[in-house]
C-alpha angles and dihedrals in degrees: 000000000000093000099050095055085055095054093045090049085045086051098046086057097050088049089055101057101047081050086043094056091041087059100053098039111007122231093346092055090048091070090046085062098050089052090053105053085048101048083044091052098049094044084061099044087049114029105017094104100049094040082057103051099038080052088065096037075239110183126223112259111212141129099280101033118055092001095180096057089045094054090053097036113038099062100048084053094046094045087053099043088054089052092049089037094242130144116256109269129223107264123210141168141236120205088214113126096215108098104244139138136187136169121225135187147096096262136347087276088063098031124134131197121207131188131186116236083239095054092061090042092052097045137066118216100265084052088047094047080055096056099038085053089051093053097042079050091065082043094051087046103052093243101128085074106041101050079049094058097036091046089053095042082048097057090042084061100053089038076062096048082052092055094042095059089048080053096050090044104051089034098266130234110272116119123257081249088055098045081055096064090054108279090148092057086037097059088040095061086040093059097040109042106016093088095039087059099043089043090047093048089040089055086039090065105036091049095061104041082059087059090045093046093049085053094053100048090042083060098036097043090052092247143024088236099090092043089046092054102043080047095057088043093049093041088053095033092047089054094053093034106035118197115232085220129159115271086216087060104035094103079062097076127079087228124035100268098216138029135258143165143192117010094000088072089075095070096039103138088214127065109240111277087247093056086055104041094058092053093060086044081059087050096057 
């Protein structure tokens, strides 16, 4: 069910930068549009994963580079990946002291796993076990790639509302027969409600992917106890040590990076920790 409902949000993005591009320029601009979502698509299948860690400066984690995190660390992952039948993923490090974690890649064969320096001082093994089975979740589950795909698509969307409002401003390119059919109404809608959307499917699908991931740690880890734990210590350490993260990566992390109030919670791409934590209490 899950992944129906991905493909249809998916779906519902695409749909909305081919109508998106219609809107500003007409036919021509339609095809804009469909460029666009392609080009978008592919940048995330191929190069997601390297924007993303370049993004955080992360360094590799092997036996011969950053041999104490890859003591501790390698054989909690392979352990894991034995158990969910996945290949081991590359490791790597960010020298950022907020606890966080996320998984990248375009399938389980080209995944990465990255983990802040904060995140490995805060938590004990059995936490840490929590977090690392939440993540290989996402890996197991294909959702590396999908919350790529839906966050660029995403930005493409609002880059279009952008252009939309400059249209609108200097009187646009659509022909007279075209603003006759409503193009005025059509770039004001565009402006207006073409980044809510992306930002709430975006936030649709990220949300429940979280809830899907914690499931599957609690199960593969054995108990919900470990995850519930590390979630409570990043929720309270993230509040005190905020990540200046990337709003376009931000669904990435295990724990929302950076903080916000108010209105902005709406669009949070995580559920709320206690939303999540009673949900592993269920699962007990």
């Amino acid at each position: 069910m899950n992944g129906l409902k991905t493909v249809l949000l998916l779906g519902l993005l695409s749909a909305l930068l081919l109508v998106g591009g219609e809107a500003i320029a007409g036919r021509q601009g339609l095809y804009i549009g469909l460029i666009l979502a392609v080009l978008m698509n592919a940048t995330s299948y191929f190069f997601s994963d390297r924007i993303a860690l370049s993004m955080y400066a992360a360094q590799p984690v092997t036996e011969t580079e950053n041999v104490a995190v890859y003591a501790r660390l390698a054989p909690i992952v392979r352990n894991l990946c034995t158990r969910m039948g996945l290949p081991m993923p590359r490791l790597w490090l960010i020298n950022e002291a907020s606890p966080n974690a996320f998984a990248t890649g375009r399938n389980p064969s080209h995944a990465s796993l990255a983990v802040t320096a904060g995140l490995l001082e805060i938590l004990n093994d059995r936490e840490l076990e929590g977090v690392i089975g939440h993540e290989l979740g996402h890996v197991k589950h294909r959702d590396i790639l999908i919350s790529s795909v839906a966050a660029t698509i995403a930005a493409a969307i609002t880059m279009l509302a952008r252009m939309a409002m400059f249209a609108g401003m200097f009187g646009g390119s659509r022909s007279d027969e075209e603003d006759n059919r409503g193009g005025v109404l059509g770039l004001l809608l565009m402006m207006i409600l073409a980044p809510i959307a992306a930002l709430l499917i975006q936030m649709a699908i990220s949300r429940t992917r979280e809830y899907a991931a914690d499931r599957t740690s609690a199960v593969q880890t054995g108990s919900p106890d470990g995850l519930i734990s590390a979630l409570r210590k990043l929720e309270a350490y993230s509040k005190r040590i905020p990540m200046d993260a990337s709003p376009a990566t931000a669904h990435m992390f295990i724990i929302k990076p950076f903080t916000g109030q108010s209105l902005m919670q709406l669009f949070s791409t995580h559920p709320s920790t206690e939303k999540r934590v009673e949900r592993l209490q269920a699962l007990a």
